[in-house]
Every structure is written in C-alpha cells, then in structure tokens.
C-alpha positions, 0 to 999 in steps of 0.5 A: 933917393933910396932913403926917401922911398923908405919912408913910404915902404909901408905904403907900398906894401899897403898898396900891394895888398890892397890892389890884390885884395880887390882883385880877389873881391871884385876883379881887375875892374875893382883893381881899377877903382881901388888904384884910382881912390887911392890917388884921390884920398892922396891928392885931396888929402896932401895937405893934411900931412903938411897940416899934420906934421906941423902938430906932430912935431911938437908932440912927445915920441909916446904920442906920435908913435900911438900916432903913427900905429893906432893912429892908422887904424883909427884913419883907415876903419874908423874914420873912413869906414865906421865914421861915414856909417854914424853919420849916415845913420844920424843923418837920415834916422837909420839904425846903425846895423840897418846901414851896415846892412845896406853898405854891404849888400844894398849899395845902392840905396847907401849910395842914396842915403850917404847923398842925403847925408852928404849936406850935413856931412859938408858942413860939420867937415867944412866948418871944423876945416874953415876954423883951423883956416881962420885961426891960423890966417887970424893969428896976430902974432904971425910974422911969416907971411907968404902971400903978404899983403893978403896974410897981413890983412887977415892978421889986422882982422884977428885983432877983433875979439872972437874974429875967427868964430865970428867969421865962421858963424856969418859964414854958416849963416849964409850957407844955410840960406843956399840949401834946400829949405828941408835940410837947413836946419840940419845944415846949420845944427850939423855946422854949429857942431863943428865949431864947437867940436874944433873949439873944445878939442882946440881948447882942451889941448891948449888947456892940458899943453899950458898944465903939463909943459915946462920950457922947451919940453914936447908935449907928453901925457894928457897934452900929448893926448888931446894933441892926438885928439886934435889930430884925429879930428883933422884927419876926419874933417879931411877924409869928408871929402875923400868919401864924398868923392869916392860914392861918384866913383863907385858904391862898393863900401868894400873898394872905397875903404881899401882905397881910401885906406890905403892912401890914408897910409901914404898920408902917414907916411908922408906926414914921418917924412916932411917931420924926420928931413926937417922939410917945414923948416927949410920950405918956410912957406909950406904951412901956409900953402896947407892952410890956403889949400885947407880954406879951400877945401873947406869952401868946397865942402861948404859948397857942396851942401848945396851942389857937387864939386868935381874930386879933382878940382879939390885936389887940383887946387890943394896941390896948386896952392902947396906946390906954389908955396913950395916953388916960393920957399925954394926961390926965398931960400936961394936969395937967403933970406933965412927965418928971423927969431921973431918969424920962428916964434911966430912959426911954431903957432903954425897950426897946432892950437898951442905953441910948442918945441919940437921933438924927435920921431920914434925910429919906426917908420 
C-alpha cells in the first residue's frame, strides 16, 4: 500500500498547493471548485494514462523522463491554459492577448467565446480521439479481443484499404449535417485538421521508429521524440473535454488551470504506476477498455458540436468501460488463460502508432 501511494506523492503535493492557492485567490468557495475539477480532469481523463502507458512503455528512459517532467508542464500551462486561448483566438478571429485579456478579467464574455468555440474544439478533439479508436479496433493483426465477437468484426473491416480514415471521414461528414448551418464549415475544416494532424504525427513516428530501432531496442532519438509528440497530442485531445467541462462549472481561468492542472499530474502519476507494476500485462484486457472509453469520448466530443453533454456521463462511461475491462482481465487471469506468443505480438500494437519492446522507467516518479 505504502509503495503504491508513492507513485502519487507528487500528486498529492500538487494538490495541496493547489487547493491553498485557490484559497488565497478565491476563497473556500474556489477551494470547492478547484477540488471538484481536479476529480473531473481525473475521471474524464483515467483512460488516457491506460492509452498513455502503453506508448510510454515502449519508449527510451531519455524520453520518458522529458515525459515525465517537461511533459507536465507542457500538460498543466500549455494545453490546458494556452492551448484553449489559441483556439479561441482562431476560432472567433481575436488577437491572442485580447483573449488573455478577457480570460483574466472578463470572464464572462470568455466564457461566451470558448462556447462559440467549443464546435470546433469538439470536433478537431473528437476526430483526432475516434482515428486512435479506429486504428486500434481496425487493426487486422489483433488477436487479443476483449468484447469478442464485436472486436473481431471491427478487425474484418480493417481489411478495407484506408478503413480507419474512411471511417472517420463519413463519420465528420454526417457530423457536419447536425450543426448549426453557420459553423459547419468550421466544424468540417477544424475535423479535417484533426485527421490530418493524428496522420502526420502517427506517420512520422512510425517513419522515425522503423529508421532508428533495431530488434528489440526502445525507441531513442528522433523516434523517441515524435513518440512524445505523439503523446502530446493525446494528452491535448483528452484535456478538450476536460476544459469544456470545466467552463459549466465556473469561468474563472485561474481556478480552471489549477484544477484541471492538478489532475493533470494524477494523471501522470497513474500513467508511472500502470508501466513500473507492469498492470497492462497481467490486466490483458485494459487497453481495449481504454480504446472503448476513447470511442466514447470521441463521440460525445463530436456530439457536443451540436448539444452539450453532462462531465459526468464522460466520466461514467470511460471508468465503466476500463473498470468492466478490469473485472474481465481478473476473472481470465484466475481461469488461467495466459497470453500466447501471437496475442503478445498482437498486444504490443496496442495503441502506439508503431511496434515496439518495452523498456524500463527512469527511477524518479
């Protein structure tokens, strides 16, 4: 017990300063709010640590520590502070500092702003999350199926040549017909974005991966690196509807990056602790209850381009589906059906864009 809390020192630290820091800033009543949005970014987001260990795993000790440290604070200021400013600022044709501005000390009228935005938002966050979802589900070479009659049907249609983006392109398409008539356009332009960033970001770490690996070797250097891009990527499409939720909480700017910052870091932490006990493997069926809880939350971000969607219902779902993957992976495991040599193989694809072996954490957590 004792060595699993340590794993989440850091955590706990983080969320002590950040509940007296919103004290000093706001009061009990920011204490409140803040302690709420940090277990809102914490259930919405308890799938993209599974999602994220899994990548993380196979990645040089180099690299996931730049993870593990810059990482965070790329997490917490940019991607869940600075990253919904820029896209607010694109979104409704503001200058930057003119939305800082606001954030700050209008925060009504930002509110407003990041609701008008919140179309575009869904749907770059929505298609980047549903292509990790296909490409993991479409994947022919899969022999570890979890809800299986379902699973290997998905895996037939992967035998289509460009199934997953053909997939994701019908599904923007219809998307696009539900909107209001006035953002559609920038529904289908701020989706079409999304493709083509997960594609590029996928493509360029499979690329580097297959240049720079040899056997068994983790990946290092420039794979190492578009790995952490590819992470970061994730890490941004899952803080979308972490920010959304939090703008139906409250408007403060200040509160939400606290908040949301802090359980960026429980995220982190949980991330160190499914790769150091090895909990991917011996819960066999974990990362395709992520993946399940990923198409979810890719629907309701493509969802709420149109209406808006209860935090809760996110978050319910998401731990539903990892916690029934949970409960199956314990009951194969006490039948003893261990994981063959081609289920392995077909494991490592899980949902890194690449195949790769494992490798060890750096000793900090």
């Amino acid at each position: 017990m004792r060595e699993t809390l340590g794993f989440f020192k850091w955590s706990f630290l983080a969320t002590i300063v950040g509940l007296v820091a919103a004290g000093f800033y706001g009061g009990l009543g920011a204490v409140a709010v803040c302690g709420i949005l940090i277990l809102l970014e914490a259930s919405i987001s308890f799938d993209n640590a599974t999602v994220n260990a899994n990548v993380l795993r196979k990645m040089g000790e180099r690299w996931q520590t730049v993870f593990l440290t810059i990482g965070i604070v790329i997490a917490v200021f940019g991607m869940r502070v600075l990253f919904p400013i820029l896209i607010v600022a694109f979104a409704i044709n503001l200058g930057v500092g003119e939305v800082v501005n606001q954030a700050l000390y209008a925060q009504e009228e930002y509110a407003r702003n990041v609701e008008m935005a919140i179309p575009i938002i869904a749907s770059f966050g929505g298609m980047f999350l549903l292509l990790v979802f296909l490409e993991y589900f479409l994947d022919v070479d899969r022999n570890l199926h979890w809800l299986g009659p379902i699973e290997r049907g998905l895996s037939r249609l992967g035998r289509v040549n460009a199934a997953p983006v053909t997939v994701a392109l019908i599904v923007l398409l219809v998307t696009s017909q539900f909107v209001r008539p006035e953002v559609s356009p920038s529904v289908l332009f701020a989706g079409l974005l999304g493709i083509v960033t997960h594609l590029i970001v996928s493509g360029v770490t499979q690329l580097l991966d297959r240049a720079t690996r040899t056997g068994g070797q983790a990946r290092t250097g420039f794979a190492g690196f578009a790995s952490f891009l590819y992470l970061e990527m994730l890490d941004a499409s899952f803080s979308f509807d972490g920010v959304i939720g939090a703008f139906a909480i409250t408007t403060d700017i200040v509160v939400i990056a606290l908040g949301l910052g802090v359980g960026a870091i429980y995220i982190r932490s949980l991330t160190v602790y499914l790769v150091r006990r090895g909990t991917l493997f011996r819960y066999e069926y974990l990362t395709a209850g992520a993946h399940w809880a990923i198409g979810v939350l890719a629907v309701v971000l493509l969802v709420e381009t149109a209406v808006s969607v209860p935090p809760w219902l996110t978050a319910a779902l998401g731990i539903g589906f990892i916690g029934a993957a949970f409960v199956s992976s314990i009951i194969r495991n006490r039948r003893g059906e261990g994981r063959t040599d081609d289920e392995d193989d077909g494991a490592e694809e899980d949902s890194a864009p690449t195949e790769a072996s494992g490798s060890s954490l750096p000793a900090s957590s």
